[in-house]
N, C-alpha and C positions, 0 to 999 in steps of 0.2 A: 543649293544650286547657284545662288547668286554668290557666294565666295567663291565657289569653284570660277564661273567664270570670271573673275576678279583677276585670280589670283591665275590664269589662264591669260590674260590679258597680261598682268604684270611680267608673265613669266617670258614673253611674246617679246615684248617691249624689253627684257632684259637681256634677250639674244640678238637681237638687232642691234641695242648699244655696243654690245660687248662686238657684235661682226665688225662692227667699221673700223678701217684703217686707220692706224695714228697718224698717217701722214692725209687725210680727209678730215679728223679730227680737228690738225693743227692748221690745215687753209681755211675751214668754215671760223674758226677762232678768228682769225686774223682779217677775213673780210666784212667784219663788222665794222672795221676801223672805213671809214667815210674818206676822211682827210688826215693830214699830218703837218706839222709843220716841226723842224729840227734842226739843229748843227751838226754838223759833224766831222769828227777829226781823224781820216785815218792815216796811222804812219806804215808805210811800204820798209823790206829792207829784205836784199839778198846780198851776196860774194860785190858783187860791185858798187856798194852805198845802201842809203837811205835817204826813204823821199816822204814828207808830208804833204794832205792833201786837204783842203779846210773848205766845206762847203755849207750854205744856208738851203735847206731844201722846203721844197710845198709841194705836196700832192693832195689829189683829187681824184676820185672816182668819176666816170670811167677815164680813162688814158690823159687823165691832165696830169702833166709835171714843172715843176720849173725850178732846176738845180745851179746856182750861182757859185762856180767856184774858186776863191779868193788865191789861193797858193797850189801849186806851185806854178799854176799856168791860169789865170784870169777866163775863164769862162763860162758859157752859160747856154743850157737844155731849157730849152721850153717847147712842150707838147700842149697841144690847146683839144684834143680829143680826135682831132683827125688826122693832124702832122708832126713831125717831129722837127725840130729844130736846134740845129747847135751850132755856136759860132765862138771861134776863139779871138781874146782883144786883141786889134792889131791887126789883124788879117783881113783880106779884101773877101775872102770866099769862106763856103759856110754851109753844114749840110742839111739840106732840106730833103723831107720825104714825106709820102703819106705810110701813116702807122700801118694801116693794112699792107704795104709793101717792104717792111722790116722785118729781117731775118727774125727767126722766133726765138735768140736767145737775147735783140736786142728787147722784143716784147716782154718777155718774162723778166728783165729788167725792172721794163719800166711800168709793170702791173703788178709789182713787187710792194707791199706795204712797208716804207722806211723801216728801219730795224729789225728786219724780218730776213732771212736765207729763201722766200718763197720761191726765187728763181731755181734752187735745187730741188725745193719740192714738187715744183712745175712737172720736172725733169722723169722723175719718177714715173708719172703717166697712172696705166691703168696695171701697173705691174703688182702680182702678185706678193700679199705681206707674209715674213716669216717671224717666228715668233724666239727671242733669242735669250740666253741669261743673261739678264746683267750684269755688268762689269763695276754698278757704282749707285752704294745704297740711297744717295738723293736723286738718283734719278733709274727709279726701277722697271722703266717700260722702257726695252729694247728690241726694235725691230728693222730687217732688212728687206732690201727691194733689188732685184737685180732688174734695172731700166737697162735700156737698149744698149746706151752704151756706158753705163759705170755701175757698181753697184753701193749703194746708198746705203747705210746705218745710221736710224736716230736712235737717240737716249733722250729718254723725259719724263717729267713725277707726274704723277696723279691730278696735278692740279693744271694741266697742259703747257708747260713750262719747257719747251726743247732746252736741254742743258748742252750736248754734242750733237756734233752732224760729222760722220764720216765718210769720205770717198775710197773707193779702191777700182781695182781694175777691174774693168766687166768680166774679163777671161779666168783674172787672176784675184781670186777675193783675196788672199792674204795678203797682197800685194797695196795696202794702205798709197793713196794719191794726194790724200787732203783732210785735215780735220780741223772743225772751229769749235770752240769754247768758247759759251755762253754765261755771262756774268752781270752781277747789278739787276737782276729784275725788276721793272716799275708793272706796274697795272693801269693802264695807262688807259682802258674801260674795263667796268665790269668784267670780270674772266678772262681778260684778254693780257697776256703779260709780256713784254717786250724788253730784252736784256740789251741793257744800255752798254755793254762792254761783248763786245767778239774779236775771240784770238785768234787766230790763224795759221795753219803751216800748211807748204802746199809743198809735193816734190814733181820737177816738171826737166826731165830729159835728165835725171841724174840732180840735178843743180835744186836746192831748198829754198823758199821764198817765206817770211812771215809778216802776215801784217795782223796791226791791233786796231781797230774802229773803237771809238768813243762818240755815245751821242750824249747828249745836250739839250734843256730845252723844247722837250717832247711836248708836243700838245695835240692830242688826238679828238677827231668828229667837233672841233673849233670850227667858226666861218673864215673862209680866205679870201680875200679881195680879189672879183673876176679879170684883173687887166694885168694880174702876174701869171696869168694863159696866155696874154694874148700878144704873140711876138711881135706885130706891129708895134708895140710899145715901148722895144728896147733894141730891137733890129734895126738901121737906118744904109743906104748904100752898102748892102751885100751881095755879092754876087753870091747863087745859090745852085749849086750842085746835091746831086744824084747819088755819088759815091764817095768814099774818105778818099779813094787812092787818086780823086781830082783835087783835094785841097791843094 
C-alpha cells in the first residue's frame, strides 16, 4: 500500500512537471538571478551603416538599474526602484518618471535579467503552449505561443538552455519577423545559463536589421554598491521631463 501511494505521489508530481510551460520554466530560471553586473557590446547594422553600442550595466532586484553607456552617445539609466531616469551628456533636460507610470514594454525592459530576451517572454502572457518538432538536435524542446500580438517559438535542451527565440506575425505564423541565436553559454548560478553571445535578424517594413550582443564580465547574485541607484549621485542641473518627445 505504501508504494502504491509512493509511486502515486511520484506519478502526480511527474505530470505537473511535465504540464508547465517552457516559457514558465525559463523565467522561474532566470529569477533567481538577484543582481548582475556586465559589459556589453552590441553592434547594430542595416542598408544605411553600422553602429556600436558599449555599455557597463548593474542591476538589482526589484526595479534597480543603472546602465552607463560609453559609445556611441555617452549616457546613463538609472532606476533607484521607484523612478526611472535617463539623461544624455551634454544635454540640459533628461527623462524622469515614476516606474509605475512607464509603458509596459519599457518595464519588461527593465525587469529583464541582463542577458536574458525576458522582455519576449514577458510578451507571451498567459497564452496557450503548443508542442512542436524540432528543427535542431541540441536543442530538442520546441514550443509556440500565439500572444496577442505575435506569435513566439522557442527552441531549447533539456538542461534549460533557450538556444533560438522566434517572432512571426500573429495573423500570419509563416510569415518569420525576428529570430535571435543564442551562443557561449556560462552558468552563471547553479542551473541558471546565460549565453554570452545573441545574433539577431529582424525584418521590419520590408527593410532587414541584424545585431550581435556580446557580454562580458558577468557576475551574478555579487553585492553592488547602493549609491549606483541613487541618481542624486550623478545627476547635477537637469531639467527633468515627462516624455522623450520633450527632450
Amino acid at each position: 500500500m505504501r508504494i502504491l501511494i509512493c509511486f502515486t505521489l511520484f506519478f502526480i508530481a511527474f505530470q505537473t512537471a511535465s504540464a508547465e510551460r517552457l516559457v514558465d520554466a525559463l523565467i522561474a530560471r532566470y529569477e533567481q538571478v538577484e543582481t548582475v553586473t556586465c559589459d556589453v557590446r552590441r553592434d547594430l547594422s542595416n542598408d544605411d551603416g553600422r553602429m556600436r553600442w558599449l555599455s557597463r550595466v548593474y542591476y538589482a532586484r526589484p526595479d534597480r538599474l543603472h546602465v552607463e553607456n560609453h559609445a556611441p552617445l555617452p549616457r546613463r539609466i538609472i532606476a533607484d526602484g521607484e523612478v526611472m531616469f535617463q539623461h544624455n551628456e551634454g544635454q540640459h533636460r533628461g527623462f524622469r518618471r515614476p516606474i509605475a507610470e512607464l509603458d509596459q514594454n519599457m518595464i519588461d525592459n527593465l525587469r529583464r535579467v541582463p542577458g536574458t530576451v525576458m522582455e519576449h517572454l514577458f510578451r507571451i502572457g498567459d497564452a496557450e503552449e503548443i508542442e512542436l518538432e524540432p528543427e535542431h538536435d541540441a536543442f530538442p524542446l520546441r514550443r509556440g505561443y500565439a500572444a496577442e500580438h505575435v506569435f513566439v517559438v522557442l527552441h531549447a535542451d533539456e538542461e534549460g538552455r533557450l538556444g533560438r527565440l522566434e517572432l512571426f506575425d500573429a495573423e500570419n505564423h509563416e510569415r518569420r519577423t525576428g529570430e535571435i541565436d543564442f551562443e557561449a553559454f556560462e552558468e552563471v548560478i547553479e542551473g541558471v545559463w546565460i549565453p554570452m553571445v545573441h545574433r539577431g535578424r529582424f525584418q521590419l517594413g520590408g527593410l532587414e536589421s541584424r545585431e550581435t550582443v556580446r557580454i562580458s564580465n558577468y557576475a551574478a547574485n555579487t553585492s553592488i554598491p547602493e549609491h549606483l541607484f541613487n541618481a542624486d549621485a550623478f545627476f547635477s542641473d537637469v531639467r527633468w521631463v515627462r516624455r522623450f518627445e520633450d527632450l
